[in-house]
N, C-alpha and C positions, 0 to 999 in steps of 0.2 A: 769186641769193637775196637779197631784200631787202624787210623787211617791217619795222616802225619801233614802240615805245611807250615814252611817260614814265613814271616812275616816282618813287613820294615820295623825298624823300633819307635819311626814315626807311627805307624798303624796300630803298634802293640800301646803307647800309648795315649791312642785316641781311645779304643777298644777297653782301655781300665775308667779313664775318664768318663767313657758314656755311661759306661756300665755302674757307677757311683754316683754321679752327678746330676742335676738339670741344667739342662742349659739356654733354657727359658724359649727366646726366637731364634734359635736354629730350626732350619727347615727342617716338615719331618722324614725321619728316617722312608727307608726302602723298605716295601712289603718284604717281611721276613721269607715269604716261600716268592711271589713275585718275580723277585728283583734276579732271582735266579735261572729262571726260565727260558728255555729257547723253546720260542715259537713259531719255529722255520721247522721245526721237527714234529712230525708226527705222531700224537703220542700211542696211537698204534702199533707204528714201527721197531719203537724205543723208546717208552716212557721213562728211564731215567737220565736217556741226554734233554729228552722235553721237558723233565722238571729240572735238572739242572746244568744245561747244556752250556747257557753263557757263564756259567762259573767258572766251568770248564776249561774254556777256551780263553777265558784272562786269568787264572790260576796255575800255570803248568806247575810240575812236582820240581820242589827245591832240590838241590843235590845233594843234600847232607841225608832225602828220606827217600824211600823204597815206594810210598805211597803218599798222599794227602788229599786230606778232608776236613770232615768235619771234629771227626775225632782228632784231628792236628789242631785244630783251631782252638779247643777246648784246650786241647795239654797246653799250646803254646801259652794260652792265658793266666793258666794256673801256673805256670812254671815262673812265668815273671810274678805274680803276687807271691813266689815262692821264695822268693829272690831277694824280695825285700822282705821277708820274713826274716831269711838266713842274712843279708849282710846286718840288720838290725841287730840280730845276737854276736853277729862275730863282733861287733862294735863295744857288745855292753858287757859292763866287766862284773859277768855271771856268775853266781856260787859254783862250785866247784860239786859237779854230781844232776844241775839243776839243769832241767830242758835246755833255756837258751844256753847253756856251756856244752853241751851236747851239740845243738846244731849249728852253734858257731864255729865251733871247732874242727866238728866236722868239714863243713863247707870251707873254713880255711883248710885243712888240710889237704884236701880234694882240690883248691885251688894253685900249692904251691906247688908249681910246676918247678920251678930248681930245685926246691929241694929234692920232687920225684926222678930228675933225671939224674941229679948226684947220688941218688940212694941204689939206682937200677934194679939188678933182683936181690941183692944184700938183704930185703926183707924177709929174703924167703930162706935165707941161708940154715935156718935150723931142720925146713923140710925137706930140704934141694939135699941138706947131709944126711938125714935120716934115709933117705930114697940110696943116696950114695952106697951104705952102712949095709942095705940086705943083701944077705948072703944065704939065705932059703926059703921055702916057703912060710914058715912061721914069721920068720923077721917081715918079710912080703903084705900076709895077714895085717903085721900089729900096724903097719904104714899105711896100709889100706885104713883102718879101723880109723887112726888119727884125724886122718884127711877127711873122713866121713863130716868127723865133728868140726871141723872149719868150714864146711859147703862145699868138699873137691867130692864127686859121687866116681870115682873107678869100680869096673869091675860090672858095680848092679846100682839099683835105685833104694832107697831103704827109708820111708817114710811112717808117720803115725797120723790115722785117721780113725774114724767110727770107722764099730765093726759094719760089717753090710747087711749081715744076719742078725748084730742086736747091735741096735744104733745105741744103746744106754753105755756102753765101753766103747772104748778106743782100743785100738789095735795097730801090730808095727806086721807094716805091708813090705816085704820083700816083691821086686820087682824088675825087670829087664830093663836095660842100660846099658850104661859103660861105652858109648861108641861117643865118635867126634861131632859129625857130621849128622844132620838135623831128625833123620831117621832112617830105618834099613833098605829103604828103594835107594838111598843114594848110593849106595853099593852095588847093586844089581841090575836098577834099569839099562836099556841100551838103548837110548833115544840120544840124539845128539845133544843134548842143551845136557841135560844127567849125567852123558859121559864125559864130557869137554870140566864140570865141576869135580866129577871123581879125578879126574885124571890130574885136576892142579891142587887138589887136595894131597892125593899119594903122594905125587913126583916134589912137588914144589913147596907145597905150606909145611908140611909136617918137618921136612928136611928146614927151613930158612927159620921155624920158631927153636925149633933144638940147637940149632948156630949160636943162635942172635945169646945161646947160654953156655957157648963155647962146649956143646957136645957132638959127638960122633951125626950129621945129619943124614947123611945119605941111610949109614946103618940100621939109626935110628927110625929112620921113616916107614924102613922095609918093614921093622921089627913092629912099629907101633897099627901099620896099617892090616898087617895080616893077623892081628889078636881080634882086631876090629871086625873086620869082615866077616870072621868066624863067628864073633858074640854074633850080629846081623844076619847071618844065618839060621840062627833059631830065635828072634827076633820077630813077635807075630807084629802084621800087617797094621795098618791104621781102622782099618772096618772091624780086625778080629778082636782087638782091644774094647769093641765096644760091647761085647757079651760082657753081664758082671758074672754069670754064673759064672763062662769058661775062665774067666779070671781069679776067681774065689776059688784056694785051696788051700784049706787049713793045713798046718802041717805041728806034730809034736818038735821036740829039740832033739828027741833021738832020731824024730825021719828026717830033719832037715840034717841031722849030721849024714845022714845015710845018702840021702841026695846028694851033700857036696863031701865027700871024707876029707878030702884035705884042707877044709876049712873047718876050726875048730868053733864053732858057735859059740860053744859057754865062752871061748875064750874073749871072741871077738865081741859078744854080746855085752861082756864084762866090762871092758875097754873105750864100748863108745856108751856107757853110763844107761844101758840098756836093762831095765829090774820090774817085777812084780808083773810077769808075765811067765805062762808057762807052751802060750801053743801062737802060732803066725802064720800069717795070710801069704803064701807062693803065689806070686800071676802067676808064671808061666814057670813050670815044673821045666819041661824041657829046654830052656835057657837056662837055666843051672845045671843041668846035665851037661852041657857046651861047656859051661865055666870052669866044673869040675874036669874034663875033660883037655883042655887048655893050660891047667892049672900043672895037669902030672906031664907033658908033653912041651910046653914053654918054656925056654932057657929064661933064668933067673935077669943076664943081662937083658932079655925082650923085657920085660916087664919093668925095668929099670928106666927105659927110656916112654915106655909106654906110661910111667908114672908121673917123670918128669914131663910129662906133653901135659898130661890134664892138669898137674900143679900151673903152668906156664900159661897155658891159654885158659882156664879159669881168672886166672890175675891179673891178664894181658891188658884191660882197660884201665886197670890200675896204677899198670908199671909204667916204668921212662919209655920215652913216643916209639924206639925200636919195636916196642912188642905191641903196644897200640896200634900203632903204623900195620903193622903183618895181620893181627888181630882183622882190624878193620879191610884193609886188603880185600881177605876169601872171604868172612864173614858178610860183611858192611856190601863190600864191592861187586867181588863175585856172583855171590848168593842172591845179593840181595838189591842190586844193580846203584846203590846210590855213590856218590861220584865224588862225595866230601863230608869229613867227621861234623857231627853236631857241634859248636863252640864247645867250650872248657865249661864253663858253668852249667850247660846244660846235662850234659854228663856226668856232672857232680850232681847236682838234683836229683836228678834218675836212679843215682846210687844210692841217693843218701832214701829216697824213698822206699829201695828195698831194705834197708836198715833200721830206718825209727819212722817211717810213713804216718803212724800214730800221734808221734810227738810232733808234728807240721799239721795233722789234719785237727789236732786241737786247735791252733791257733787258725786253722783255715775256714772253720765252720763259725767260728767267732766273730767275722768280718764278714762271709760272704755266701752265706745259708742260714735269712733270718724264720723266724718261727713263721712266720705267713705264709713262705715258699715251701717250709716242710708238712704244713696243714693239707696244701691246696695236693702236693704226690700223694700225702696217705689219704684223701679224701676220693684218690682217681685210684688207688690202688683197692681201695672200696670199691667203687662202683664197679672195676673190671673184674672181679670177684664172680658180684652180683651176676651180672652178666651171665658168666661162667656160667653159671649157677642154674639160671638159667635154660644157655642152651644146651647142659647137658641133661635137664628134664626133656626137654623136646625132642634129643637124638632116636630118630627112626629104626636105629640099627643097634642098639645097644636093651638088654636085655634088663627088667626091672632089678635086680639082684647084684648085676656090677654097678648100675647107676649110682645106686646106694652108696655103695662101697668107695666110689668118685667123688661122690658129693661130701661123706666124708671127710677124706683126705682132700678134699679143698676146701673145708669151712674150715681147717685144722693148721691150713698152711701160718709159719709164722711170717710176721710183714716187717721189715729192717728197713726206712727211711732215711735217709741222708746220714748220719751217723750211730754209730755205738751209744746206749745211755753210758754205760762203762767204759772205760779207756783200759789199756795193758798197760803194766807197769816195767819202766823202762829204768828204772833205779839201779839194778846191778849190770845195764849195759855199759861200759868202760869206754868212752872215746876220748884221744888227747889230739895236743893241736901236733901238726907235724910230720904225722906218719898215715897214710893215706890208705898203704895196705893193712897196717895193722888193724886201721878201726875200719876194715874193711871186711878181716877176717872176727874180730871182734864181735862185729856184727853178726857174721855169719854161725858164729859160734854161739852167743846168745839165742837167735832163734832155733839151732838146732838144741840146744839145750829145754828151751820154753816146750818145742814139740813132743823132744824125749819122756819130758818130766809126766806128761798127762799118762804116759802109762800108768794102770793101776785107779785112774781117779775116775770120777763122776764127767763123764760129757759136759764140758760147758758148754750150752746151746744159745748162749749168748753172745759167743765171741763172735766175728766178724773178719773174714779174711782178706778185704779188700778195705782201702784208704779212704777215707770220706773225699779227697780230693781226684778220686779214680774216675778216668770220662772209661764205667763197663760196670757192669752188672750181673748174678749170676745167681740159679737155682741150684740148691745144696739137698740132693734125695734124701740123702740120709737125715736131715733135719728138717726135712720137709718146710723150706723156707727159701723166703725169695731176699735178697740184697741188693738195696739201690743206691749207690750213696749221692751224695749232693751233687758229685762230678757229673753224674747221668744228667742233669737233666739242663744245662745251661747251655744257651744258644750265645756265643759270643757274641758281643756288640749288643747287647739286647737284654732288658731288666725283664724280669719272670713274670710281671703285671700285664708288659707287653705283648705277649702271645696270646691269641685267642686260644679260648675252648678249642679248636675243629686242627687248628695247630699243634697245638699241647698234647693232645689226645694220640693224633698221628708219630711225633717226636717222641712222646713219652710214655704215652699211655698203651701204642701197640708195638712197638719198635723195642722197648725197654721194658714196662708193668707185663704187657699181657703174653710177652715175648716169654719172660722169664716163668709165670706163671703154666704157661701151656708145656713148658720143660719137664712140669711134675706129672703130665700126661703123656712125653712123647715117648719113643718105639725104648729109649732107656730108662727116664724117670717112672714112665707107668710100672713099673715092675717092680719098685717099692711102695710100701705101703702108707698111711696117715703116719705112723711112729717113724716111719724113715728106715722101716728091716727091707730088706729083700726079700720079695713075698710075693708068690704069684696071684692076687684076687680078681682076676679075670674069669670069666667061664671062658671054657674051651671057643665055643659057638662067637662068643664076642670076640674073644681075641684074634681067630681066623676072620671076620671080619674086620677089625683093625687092620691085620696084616697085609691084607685083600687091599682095604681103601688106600694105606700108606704104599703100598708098592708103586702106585700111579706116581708118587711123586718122585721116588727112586727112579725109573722109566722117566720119567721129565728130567729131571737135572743131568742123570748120565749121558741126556742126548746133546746135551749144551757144550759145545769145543769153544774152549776160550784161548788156546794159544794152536796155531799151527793144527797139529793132532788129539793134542791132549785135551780130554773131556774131562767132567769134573765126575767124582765119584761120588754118585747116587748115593749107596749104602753108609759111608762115611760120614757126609752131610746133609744124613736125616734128620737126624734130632735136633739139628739147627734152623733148616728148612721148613717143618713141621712146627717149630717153635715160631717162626716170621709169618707163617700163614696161621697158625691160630691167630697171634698177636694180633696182627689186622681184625681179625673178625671183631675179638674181645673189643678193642677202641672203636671198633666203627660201631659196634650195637651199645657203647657208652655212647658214645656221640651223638647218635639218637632219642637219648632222654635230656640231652641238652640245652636249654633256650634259645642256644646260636642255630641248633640245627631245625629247630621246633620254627623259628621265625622265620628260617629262608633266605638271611638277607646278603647278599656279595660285599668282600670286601676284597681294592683289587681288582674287581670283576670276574671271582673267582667264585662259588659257591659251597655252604659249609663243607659240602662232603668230598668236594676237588679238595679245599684246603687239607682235609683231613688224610687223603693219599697224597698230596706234596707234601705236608710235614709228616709226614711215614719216610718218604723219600729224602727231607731234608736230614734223618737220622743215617742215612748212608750215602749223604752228600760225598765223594770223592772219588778217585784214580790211580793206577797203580801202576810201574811200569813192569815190565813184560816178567824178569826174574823175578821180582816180586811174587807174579802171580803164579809163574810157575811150580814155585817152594810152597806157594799156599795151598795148589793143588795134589800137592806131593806129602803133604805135614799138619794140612791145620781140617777141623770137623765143619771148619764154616767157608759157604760160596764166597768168592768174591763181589762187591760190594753190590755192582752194577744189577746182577742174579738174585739178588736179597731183595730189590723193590720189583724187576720182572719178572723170576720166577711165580712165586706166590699171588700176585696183582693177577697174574692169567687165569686163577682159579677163583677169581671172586664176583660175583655179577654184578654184586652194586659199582665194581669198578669200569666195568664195562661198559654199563646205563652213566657214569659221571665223566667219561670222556669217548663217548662213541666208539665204540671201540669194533670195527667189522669184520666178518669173515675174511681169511685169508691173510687178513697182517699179522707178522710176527708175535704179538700179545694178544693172539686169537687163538684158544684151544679149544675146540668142539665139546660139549657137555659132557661126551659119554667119557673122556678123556682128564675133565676136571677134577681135582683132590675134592674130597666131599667128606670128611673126620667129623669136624666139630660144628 
């Protein structure tokens, strides 16, 4: 979930004030789903301009974002409560090691912009000479290995996660990478929007960031773009990525030498602090076949400028505004069609929560996630459960033996509520004031260090990968657990008492709880087991029927064209799709045991179960413009926003009996053509 808007800082804050305060006889607020409604629209036609049409239309997209919504509205809130978190500490004169000197620090440093343009790339001088320095493929290697450990990934991907086959270990996943450009269609399509971005990528960006460091540009570009293109050639698709089996291949250290010979493993392994492991996880065998390949065939200076490009634009949002400026250009501009940078502070926020995200959402959940808000989601993420539970006793087409096996792995799932009981310890992270990239790269290095270290040890299946202050939420197979943190569930402008049940349920309970939950059953999470292995417990006979039911919605979404030509890909944006349409079901049959919905009574002039598909709808309140969606269609596993309340909504009937919904309007699909899973 990510959808972005600006807002006055007169509105940001009213927006903090309401959300804290009473304020006795002020008039009251706008129906939360209401006030957004256009009903000059059909909600036939388009029910998500009829549920949020007038927002629409006094909202356009700010020019500093690609998109905006609701998910804008949430980060913008928390970023100013972030704000005053961080000038707080810069202010206070911190122990030296101690959180606030941490985020003080940080955020000044990320604020001093002279200092950053007097420093330029000087920070990087020790890797800019090290890159200098190779003179063969070994020296090549040990610069690669380095960089690993700062956050620069050349070449391939190299992560540590549960194994997929026994979630009780961790495992270091080698995996396909090393390209600029957001993934391998952007090399190969030949559609005009595709080509017009390769073409200022080749000719123009690569050549103007290797300048701006006074290297060979032109040369450079040639060199750095055709390593590229080649790794992108064996480079599997965004649908083929989603097999785990084709993805899982264990390899010993003598087959991965054998795979890459010119890369020394023990060596490299050695170098980026890689131990107590003896066998690793290949995706994609044959993009290391390319690398190897490249590797004996690639003149030493290719690789040199190919080095310096991912050193340079990795740091670019760090460094003085030249490399920002170009950075944001094809990135920001380009790609991604917005027209002007986010302010300075807010880019420092952003970073600073890939950094110590932990050490803010302590102080976040302290202030603005009290115990009565986190009762009332683990008491919904209960009932959506139940539900569950439920209807897969009732399912018609599921055979007694995998039921079993479902019901299971879902009484099993673990539930993670608005934060961590446990915090990470951020004690040996090093930040000082002054240097923006180093506690940049600091950062970077501490968390690759944290991930590293779990080789060898016992799965903590406690941690938590996302920030209590994160507006997104996410199912983890292998831990067979759902994560919601506080961010998920806050409607800006609005205290959590104030939402009804019928609302709540829609925003959070099917859009978020039952979203995520249905993840542990859809066409990828089904395939692991309660313990989180990959395991097939399906019968044959069920699973062909699975396959059977979910193909209908693969056939629906592939037929949906959102720009010009370009349709959205069915098989890609399954398990996303699949996930929105159970969600729905999960909240609506909570809903149903609710007193709000038990009474019947309009608020609004709205009825429980309208309310309860406009707050579905208000969880992907927002708009996107055209590049935007383009790259979303090219790179990401989920529909765009609009897709996510009409896709799904077509296949539901109670939604059809709760706004009339007739033959032949666009939110009208014939029965025999309905998704019918859960």
């Amino acid at each position: 979930m990510n959808i972005l808007k600006r807002i006055s800082s007169a509105l940001l804050i009213l927006i903090i004030l309401f959300s804290c305060k009473n304020f006795g006889n002020r008039p009251p607020k706008k129906d939360v789903v209401a006030s957004l409604m256009d009903t000059t629209v059909n909600p036939g036609i388009d029910f998500s301009k009829y549920a949020f049409g007038t927002w629409l239309k006094n909202n356009p997209i700010p020019a500093a974002y690609s998109s905006w919504g609701i998910g804008n509205l949430v980060n913008e809130d928390v970023l100013e409560k972030l704000k005053v978190i961080n000038e707080k500490s810069m202010k206070s004169d911190a122990k030296m090691g101690s959180n606030d000197q941490k985020i003080g620090d940080f955020y000044a440093s990320g604020m001093d912009s002279a200092g950053i343009e007097k420093a330029g790339i000087s920070v990087l001088k020790t890797e800019l000479q090290a890159i200098s320095n190779i003179k063969n493929t070994t020296d090549l290697i040990n610069v690669v290995a380095h960089l690993h450990t700062i956050g620069i990934r050349p070449l391939f991907d190299m992560d540590v996660y549960q194994d997929q086959i026994n979630s009780e270990v961790y495992a270091l996943y080698l995996t396909q990478g090393g390209i600029g450009m957001p993934n391998r269609d952007y090399y190969f399509n030949i559609d005009e929007r595709t080509t017009k971005i390769r073409n200022d990528y080749r000719n123009t960006h690569l050549s103007k960031m290797l300048s701006l460091a006074n290297f060979d540009g032109t040369k450079g570009a040639k060199a750095i773009y055709s390593i590229e293109e080649k790794l992108a050639q064996k480079s599997r698709k965004l649908e083929e990525l989603d097999d785990p089996y084709a993805n899982y291949n264990k390899y010993s250290l003598a087959k991965l030498n054998t795979l890459t010979p010119s890369i020394n493993w023990s060596d490299f392994f050695s170098k980026t602090g890689v131990k107590n492991i003896d066998t690793f996880i290949v995706g994609q065998p044959e993009f290391f076949t390319q690398l190897e390949s490249l590797m004996k065939t690639t003149p030493i200076e290719d690789w040199k400028a190919y080095l310096n490009y991912r050193l340079l634009i990795d740091n670019a949002p760090y460094l003085n505004s030249v490399f920002v400026d170009e950075q944001f250009r094809f990135f920001g501009k380009t790609i991604s069609g917005k027209t002007e940078k986010l302010p300075r502070w807010k880019r420092v926020l952003n970073n600073e929560e890939d950094v110590m995200g932990e050490l803010l959402g302590q102080q976040f959940v302290k202030e603005f996630f009290p115990p009565k808000t986190k009762k009332r989601y683990e008491d919904m993420v209960d009932s959506i459960i139940s539900v569950f539970h439920d209807r897969i006793i009732a399912l018609d087409w599921m055979t007694p033996i995998t039921k079993e096996k479902a019901l299971k792995k879902l009484s099993t799932i673990s539930k993670k509520v608005g934060y961590p009981d446990t915090w990470k310890d951020f004690s040996d992270l090093k930040i000082v004031k002054g240097n923006y990239v180093q506690n940049m790269l600091n950062g970077q290095q501490w968390w690759y260090n944290y991930n590293i270290s779990k080789l060898g040890k016992k799965v903590d299946r406690n941690e938590w990968e996302m920030t209590p202050q994160t507006y997104n939420a996410y199912y983890n197979p292998s831990n067979n657990e759902i994560v919601l943190p506080a961010g998920i569930f806050v409607i800006p402008n609005y205290k959590d008492e104030d939402i009804d049940d019928a609302v709540a349920l829609g925003y959070a309970g099917a859009s978020t709880i039952g979203h995520e939950i249905t993840h542990g059953f859809d066409d990828y999470g089904r395939q692991y087991d309660e313990k989180g292995n990959l395991f097939n417990w399906w019968t044959p006979e069920d699973e062909k029927q699975f396959l059977q039911r979910t193909h209908l919605m693969v056939e629906q979404f592939s037929s949906y064209v959102v720009l010009d030509s370009l349709h959205i890909n069915g098989e890609s944006t399954l398990g996303e799709n699949l996930a929105d349409y159970g969600g729905i079901l999960l909240g609506l049959d909570a809903l149903k045991r609710t007193k709000q919905y038990k009474e019947n009574k309009s608020i609004a002039g709205l009825t429980p179960t309208q309310r309860y598909f406009l707050g579905y709808a208000l969880g992907w309140l927002g708009h996107s413009k055209r590049e935007r969606i383009a790259n979303q269609v090219l790179t990401d596993v989920h529909s765009p926003s609009y897709l996510r309340v009409n896709g799904p909504f077509s296949n539901i009937p109670e939604f059809y009996a709760a706004f009339g919904i007739q033959k032949g309007q666009p939110m009208w699909r014939p029965d025999s053509l309905q998704v019918k899973v859960w």
